[in-house]
C-alpha positions as CSV (number, residue, x, y, z in Angstrom):
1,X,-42.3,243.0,30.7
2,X,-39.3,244.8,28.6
3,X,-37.4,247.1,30.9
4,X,-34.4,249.1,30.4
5,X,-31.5,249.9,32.9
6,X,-32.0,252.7,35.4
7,X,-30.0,255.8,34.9
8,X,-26.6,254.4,34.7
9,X,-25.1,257.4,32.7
10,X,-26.5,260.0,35.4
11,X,-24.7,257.7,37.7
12,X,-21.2,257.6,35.7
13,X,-21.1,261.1,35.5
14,X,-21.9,262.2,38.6
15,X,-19.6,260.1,40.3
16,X,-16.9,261.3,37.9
17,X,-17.4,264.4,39.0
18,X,-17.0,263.3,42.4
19,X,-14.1,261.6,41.9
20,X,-12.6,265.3,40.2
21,X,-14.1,267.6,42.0
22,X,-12.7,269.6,45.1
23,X,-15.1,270.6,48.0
24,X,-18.0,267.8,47.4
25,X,-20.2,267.7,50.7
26,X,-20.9,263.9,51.3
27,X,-22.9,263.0,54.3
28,X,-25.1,259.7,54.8
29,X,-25.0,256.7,56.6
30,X,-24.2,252.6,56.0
31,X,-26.3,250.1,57.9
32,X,-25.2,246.3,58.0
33,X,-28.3,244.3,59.0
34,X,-28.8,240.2,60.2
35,X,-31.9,238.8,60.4
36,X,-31.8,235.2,61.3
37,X,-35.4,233.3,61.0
38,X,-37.0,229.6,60.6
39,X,-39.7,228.8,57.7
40,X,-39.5,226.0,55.9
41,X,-36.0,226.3,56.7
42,X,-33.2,228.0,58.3
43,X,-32.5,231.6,57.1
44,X,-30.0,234.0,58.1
45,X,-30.7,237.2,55.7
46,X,-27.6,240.1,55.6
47,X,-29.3,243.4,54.6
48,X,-26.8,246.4,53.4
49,X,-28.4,249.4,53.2
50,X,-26.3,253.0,51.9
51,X,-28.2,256.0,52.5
52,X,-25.9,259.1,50.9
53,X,-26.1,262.6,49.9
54,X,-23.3,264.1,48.0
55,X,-23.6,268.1,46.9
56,X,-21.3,270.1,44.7
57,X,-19.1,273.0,45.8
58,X,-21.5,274.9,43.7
59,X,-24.2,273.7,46.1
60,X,-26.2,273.7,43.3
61,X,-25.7,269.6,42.1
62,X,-26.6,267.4,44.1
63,X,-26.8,263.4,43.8
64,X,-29.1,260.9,46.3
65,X,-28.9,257.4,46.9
66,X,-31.1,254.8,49.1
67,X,-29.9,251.3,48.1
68,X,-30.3,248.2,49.4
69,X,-28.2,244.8,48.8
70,X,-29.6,241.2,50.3
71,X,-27.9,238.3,50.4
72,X,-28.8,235.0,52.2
73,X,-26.3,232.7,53.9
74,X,-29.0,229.7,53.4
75,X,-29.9,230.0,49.6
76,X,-29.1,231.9,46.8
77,X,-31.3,234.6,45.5
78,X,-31.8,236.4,42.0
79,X,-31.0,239.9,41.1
80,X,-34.1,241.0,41.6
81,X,-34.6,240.3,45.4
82,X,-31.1,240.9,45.6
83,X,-30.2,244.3,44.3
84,X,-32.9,247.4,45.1
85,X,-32.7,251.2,44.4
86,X,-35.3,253.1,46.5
87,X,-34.1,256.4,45.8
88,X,-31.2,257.1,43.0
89,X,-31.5,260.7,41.4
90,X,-29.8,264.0,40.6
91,X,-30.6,267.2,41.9
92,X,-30.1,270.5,40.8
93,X,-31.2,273.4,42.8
94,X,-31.3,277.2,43.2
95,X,-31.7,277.8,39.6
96,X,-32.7,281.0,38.2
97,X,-32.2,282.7,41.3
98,X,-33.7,280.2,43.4
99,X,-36.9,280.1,41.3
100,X,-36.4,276.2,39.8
101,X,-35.6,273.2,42.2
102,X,-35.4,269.8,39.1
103,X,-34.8,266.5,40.6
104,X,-34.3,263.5,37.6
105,X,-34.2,259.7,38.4
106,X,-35.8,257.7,41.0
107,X,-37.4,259.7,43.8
108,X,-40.3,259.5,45.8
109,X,-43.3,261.7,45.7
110,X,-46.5,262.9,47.5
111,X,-47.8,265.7,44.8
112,X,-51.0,266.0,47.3
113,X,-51.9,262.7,46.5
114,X,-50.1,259.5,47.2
115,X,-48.1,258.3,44.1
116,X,-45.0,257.0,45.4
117,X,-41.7,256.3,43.7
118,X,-41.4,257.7,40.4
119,X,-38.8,257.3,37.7
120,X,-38.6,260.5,36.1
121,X,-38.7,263.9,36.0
122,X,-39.5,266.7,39.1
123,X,-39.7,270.6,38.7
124,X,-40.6,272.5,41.0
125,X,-41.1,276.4,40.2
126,X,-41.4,278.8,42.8
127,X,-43.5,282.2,41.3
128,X,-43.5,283.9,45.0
129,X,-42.9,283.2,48.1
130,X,-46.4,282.4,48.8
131,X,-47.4,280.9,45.4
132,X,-44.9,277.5,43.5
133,X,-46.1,275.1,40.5
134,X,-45.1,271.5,40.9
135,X,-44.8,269.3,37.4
136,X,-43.7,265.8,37.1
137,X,-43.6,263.0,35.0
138,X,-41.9,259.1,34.1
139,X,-43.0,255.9,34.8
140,X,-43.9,254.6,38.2
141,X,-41.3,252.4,39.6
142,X,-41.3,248.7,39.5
143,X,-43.4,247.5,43.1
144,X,-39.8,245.3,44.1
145,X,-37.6,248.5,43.4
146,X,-35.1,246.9,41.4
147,X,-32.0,248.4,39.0
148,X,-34.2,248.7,36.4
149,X,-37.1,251.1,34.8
150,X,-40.4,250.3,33.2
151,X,-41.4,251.3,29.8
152,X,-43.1,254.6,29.8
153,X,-46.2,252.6,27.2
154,X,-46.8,250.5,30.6
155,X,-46.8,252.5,33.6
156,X,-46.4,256.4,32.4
157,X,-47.7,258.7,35.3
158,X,-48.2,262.6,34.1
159,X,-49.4,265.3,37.0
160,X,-48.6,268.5,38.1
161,X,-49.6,270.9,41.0
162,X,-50.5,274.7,42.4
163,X,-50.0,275.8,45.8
164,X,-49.9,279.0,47.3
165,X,-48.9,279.5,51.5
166,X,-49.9,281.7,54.1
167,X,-53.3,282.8,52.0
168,X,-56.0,283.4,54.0
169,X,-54.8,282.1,56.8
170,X,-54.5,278.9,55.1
171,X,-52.1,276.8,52.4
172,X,-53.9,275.5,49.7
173,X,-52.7,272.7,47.0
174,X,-54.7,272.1,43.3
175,X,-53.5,268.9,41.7
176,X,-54.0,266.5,38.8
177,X,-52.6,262.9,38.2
178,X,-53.2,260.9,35.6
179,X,-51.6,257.5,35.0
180,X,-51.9,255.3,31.7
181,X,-50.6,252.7,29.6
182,X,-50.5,251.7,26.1
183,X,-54.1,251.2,26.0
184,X,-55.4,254.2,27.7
185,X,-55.5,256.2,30.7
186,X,-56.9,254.0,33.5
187,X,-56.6,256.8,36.3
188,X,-57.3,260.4,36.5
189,X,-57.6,262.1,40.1
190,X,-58.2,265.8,40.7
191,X,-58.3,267.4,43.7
192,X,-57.8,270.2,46.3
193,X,-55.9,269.8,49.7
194,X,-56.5,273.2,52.5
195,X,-55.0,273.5,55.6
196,X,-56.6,276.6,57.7
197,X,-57.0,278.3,61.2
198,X,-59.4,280.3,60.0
199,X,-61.9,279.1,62.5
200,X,-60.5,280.4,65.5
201,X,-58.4,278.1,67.8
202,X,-59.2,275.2,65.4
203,X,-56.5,273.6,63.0
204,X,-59.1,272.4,59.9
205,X,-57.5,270.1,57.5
206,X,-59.8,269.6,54.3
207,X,-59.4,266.7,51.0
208,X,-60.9,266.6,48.7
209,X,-60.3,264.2,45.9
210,X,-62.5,263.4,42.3
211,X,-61.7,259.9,40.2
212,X,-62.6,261.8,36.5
213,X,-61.9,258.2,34.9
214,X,-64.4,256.6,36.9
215,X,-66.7,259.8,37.5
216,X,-67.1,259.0,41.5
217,X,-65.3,260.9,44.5
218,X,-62.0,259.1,45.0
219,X,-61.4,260.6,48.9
220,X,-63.0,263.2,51.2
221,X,-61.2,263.9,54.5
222,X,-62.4,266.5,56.8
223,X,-60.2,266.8,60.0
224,X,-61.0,269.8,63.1
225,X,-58.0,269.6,65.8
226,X,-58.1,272.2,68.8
227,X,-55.9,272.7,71.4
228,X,-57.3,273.9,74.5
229,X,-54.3,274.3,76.4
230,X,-51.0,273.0,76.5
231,X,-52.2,269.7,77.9
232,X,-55.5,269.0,76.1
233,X,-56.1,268.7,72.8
234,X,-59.0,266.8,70.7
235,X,-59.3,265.8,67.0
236,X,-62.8,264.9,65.2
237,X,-62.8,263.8,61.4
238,X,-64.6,262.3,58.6
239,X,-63.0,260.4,55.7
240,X,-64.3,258.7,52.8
241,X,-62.1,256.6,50.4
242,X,-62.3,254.5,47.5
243,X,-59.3,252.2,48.1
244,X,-56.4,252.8,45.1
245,X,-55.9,250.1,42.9
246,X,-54.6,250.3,39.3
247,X,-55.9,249.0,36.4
248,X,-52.8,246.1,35.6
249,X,-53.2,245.2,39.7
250,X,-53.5,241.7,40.8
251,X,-55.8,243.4,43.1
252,X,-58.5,244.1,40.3
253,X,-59.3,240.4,40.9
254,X,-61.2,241.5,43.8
255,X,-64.5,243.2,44.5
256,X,-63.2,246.6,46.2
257,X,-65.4,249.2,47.6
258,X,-65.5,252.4,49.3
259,X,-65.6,252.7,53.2
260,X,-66.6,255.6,55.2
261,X,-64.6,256.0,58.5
262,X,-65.4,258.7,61.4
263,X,-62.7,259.3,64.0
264,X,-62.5,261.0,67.5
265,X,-59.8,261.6,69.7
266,X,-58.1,263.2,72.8
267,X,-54.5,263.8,74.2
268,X,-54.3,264.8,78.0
269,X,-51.2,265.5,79.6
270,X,-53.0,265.3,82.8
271,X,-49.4,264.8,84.6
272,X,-45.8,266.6,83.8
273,X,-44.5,263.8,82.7
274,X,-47.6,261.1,82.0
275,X,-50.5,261.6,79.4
276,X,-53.3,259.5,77.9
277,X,-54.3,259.3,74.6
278,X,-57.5,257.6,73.6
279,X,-59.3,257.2,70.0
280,X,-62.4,255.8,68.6
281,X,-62.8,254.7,65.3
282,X,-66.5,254.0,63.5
283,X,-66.1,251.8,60.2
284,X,-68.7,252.0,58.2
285,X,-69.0,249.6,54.6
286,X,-71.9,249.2,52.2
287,X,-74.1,246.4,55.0
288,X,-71.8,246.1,57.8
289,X,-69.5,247.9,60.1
290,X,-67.2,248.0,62.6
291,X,-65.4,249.7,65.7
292,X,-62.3,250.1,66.9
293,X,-61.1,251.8,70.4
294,X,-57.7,252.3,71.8
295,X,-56.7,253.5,75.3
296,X,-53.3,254.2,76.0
297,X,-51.2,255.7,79.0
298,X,-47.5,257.1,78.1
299,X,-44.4,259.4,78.9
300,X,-40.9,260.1,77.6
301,X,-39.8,256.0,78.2
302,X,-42.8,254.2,76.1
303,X,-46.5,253.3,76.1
304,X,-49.2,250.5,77.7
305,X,-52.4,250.5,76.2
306,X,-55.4,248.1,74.9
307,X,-56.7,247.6,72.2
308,X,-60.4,246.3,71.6
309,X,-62.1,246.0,67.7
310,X,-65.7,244.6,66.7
311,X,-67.9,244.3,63.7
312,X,-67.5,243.8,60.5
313,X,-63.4,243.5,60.4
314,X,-63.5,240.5,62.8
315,X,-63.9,240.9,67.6
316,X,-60.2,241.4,68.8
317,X,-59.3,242.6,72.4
318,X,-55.4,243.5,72.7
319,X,-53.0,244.7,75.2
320,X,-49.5,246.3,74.8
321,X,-46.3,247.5,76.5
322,X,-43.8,249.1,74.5
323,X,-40.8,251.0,76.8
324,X,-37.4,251.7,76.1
325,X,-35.1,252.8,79.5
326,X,-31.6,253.8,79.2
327,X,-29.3,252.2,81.1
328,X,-26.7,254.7,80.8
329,X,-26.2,257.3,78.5
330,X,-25.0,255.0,75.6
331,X,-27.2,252.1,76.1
332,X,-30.9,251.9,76.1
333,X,-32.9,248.5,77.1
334,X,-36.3,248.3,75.5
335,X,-38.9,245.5,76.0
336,X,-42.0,245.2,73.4
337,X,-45.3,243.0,74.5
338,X,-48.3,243.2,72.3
339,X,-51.1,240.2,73.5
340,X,-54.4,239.6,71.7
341,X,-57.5,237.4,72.2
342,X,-59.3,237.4,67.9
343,X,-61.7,236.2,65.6
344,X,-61.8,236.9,62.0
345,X,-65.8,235.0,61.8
346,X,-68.4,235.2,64.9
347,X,-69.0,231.5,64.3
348,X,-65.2,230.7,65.6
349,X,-63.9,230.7,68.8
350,X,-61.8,232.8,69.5
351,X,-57.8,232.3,69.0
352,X,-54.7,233.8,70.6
353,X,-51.3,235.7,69.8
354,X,-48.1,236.5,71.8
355,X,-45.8,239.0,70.3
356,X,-42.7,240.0,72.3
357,X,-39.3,242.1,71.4
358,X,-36.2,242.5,73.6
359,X,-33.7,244.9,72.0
360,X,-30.2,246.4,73.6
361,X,-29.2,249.3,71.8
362,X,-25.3,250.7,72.3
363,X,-24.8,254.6,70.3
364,X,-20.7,254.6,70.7
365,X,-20.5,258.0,69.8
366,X,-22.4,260.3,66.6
367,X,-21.3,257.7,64.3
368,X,-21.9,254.6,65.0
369,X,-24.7,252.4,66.8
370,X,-25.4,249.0,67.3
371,X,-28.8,247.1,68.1
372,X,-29.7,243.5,69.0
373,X,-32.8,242.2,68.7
374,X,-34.6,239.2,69.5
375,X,-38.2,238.2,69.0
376,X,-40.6,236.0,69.5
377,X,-44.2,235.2,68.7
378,X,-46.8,231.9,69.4
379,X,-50.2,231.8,67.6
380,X,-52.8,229.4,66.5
381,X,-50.4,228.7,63.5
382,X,-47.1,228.5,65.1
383,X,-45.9,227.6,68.6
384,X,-42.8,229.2,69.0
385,X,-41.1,231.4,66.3
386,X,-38.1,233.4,67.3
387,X,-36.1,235.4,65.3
388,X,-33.0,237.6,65.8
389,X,-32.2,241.2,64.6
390,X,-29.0,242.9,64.8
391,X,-28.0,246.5,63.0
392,X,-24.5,248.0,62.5
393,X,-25.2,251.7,61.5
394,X,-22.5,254.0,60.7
395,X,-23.1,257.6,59.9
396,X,-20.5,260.5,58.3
């Protein structure tokens, strides 16, 4: 596929302007990353991530940057694995008296339906307080994130969105999305997304998404939380999807079909500092289905819980322990065990899987913090696989 480089004259300028400028607020954070691990052979992978914000003294321009650099002390990797941007875009906000907020370049999005990272325009226009239109538009970014931008022809993505606040008791969002390339558009979903208490003591969360393209409902969520006190609260809700999957996906090789899924819940704080939270979960496919149920008991230092799944989606009984204790102010100790006895067919037996995680974690002071990490895991596939995890971070 022909692809172009990704917004290297934004990048020139702005940092220009940096470099000029008096009064530039730069905050963010570095993070230096080793993750040592056996395959087919011996890797040890360096990550570098930069995470920055820089805003004008205008406070009106602003510039964002998520970037990630990989190298590997073992082999030697392309550009492409190498060298990723997730986020890399200019902001400018506060215009027209703090009616238009425009962010251009990559960026990642949720316009009440999940898109993800966009390269391309973002306006958002704020009528009232209570009522703001939302309009976008580009080309969805390459799945690997890398320095470069696909041709609008192959992956252009057009949408926009209405929401108004505090209406009714509620907040409301109306959005389209359509995405397309040079043959046609291949996806079109409309929808509405409500929030309300309109129900008295009941938080009611409603989706409500159509697939025009395909003329069949694309996802229908219907959620009911209440809080009976301060330390009981239960959730029921209903969801049916058609799973997402575009029209140039290796995916489309597949036979996919829409699942209906029913969920219960409840979170009891039956002690000051101990609660319980426990959820059920009914799968239901076109033939089959499934169940899921999880039990677990936790406070301010971690969780331990079980896990047990049958049906459709393969028999599984689990167990966990996931706590975290500090040591002293600056150093927390925190040991992760996750056990489980599964079969993917009823015809097998049934097979087992060990998954542990020891991690030290030092905070020096605001700035910096460093974590050590070792793992390990033993299946039906491998007896003994340990890896080891260490992060530098250092924030401004």
């Amino acid at each position: 596929m022909k692809r172009r480089a990704l917004f290297l004259l934004p990048s020139l300028l702005i940092w220009s302007t940096h470099l000029l400028a008096q009064g530039i607020t730069f905050h963010g954070q570095v993070r230096n990353s080793i993750y040592a691990f056996e395959s087919d052979k011996a890797h040890t992978r360096i990550h570098q991530l930069v995470h920055f914000n820089a805003l004008s003294p205008c406070k009106k321009i602003g510039l964002n940057a998520n970037l990630h650099a990989l190298s590997d002390v073992n082999q030697v990797l392309d550009n492409d694995l190498r060298f990723r941007a997730y986020a890399l875009n200019l902001e400018f906000k506060q215009l027209f008296n703090n009616h238009l907020h425009v962010t251009l370049g990559r960026q990642f999005l949720h316009p009440g339906t999940p898109l993800g990272a966009l390269d391309g325009l973002n306006a958002q226009i704020t009528i009232t307080p209570r009522w703001s239109v939302q309009l976008y538009g580009g080309a969805k970014s390459t799945p690997s994130r890398t320095f470069e931008m696909q041709r609008l022809e192959d992956s252009f993505v057009l949408g926009g969105m209405l929401q108004a606040k505090k209406l009714a008791k509620s907040n409301w969002q109306l959005f389209f999305l359509q995405r397309s390339n040079e043959s046609d558009a291949y996806w079109q979903i409309a929808g509405a997304n409500i929030t309300t208490q309109l129900i008295p003591w009941v938080n009611l969360r409603l989706q409500s998404h159509y697939d025009l393209k395909n003329e069949r409902m694309h996802r229908l969520l219907l959620n009911l939380r209440r809080a009976w006190n301060r330390e009981l609260a239960t959730f029921v809700e209903y969801k049916q999807q058609h799973p997402q999957v575009y029209a140039n996906s290796y995916f489309t090789i597949f036979s996919v079909n829409s699942y209906q899924q029913l969920r219960a819940g409840v979170d009891w704080q039956f002690m000051a500092k101990l609660g319980l939270e426990a959820q059920y979960q009914h799968l239901m496919f076109d033939a089959e289905s499934a169940d899921r149920l999880l039990l677990s008991l936790q406070n301010d230092y971690g969780a331990i819980g079980m896990l047990y799944e049958s049906g459709y989606s393969g028999d599984q009984i689990g167990a966990f322990f996931n706590y975290g204790y500090p040591v002293w102010r600056e150093l927390v100790a925190s040991l992760y065990v996750d056990y489980s006895k599964y079969r993917t067919e009823t015809v097998y037996e049934y097979d087992d899987q060990l998954a542990n995680a020891a991690r030290l974690t030092y905070s020096l002071n605001r700035k910096w913090q460093f974590v050590a990490e070792y793992q390990w895991l033993t299946n039906r596939y491998k007896k003994q696989d340990s890896r080891f995890l260490n992060h530098i971070t250092w924030r401004w």
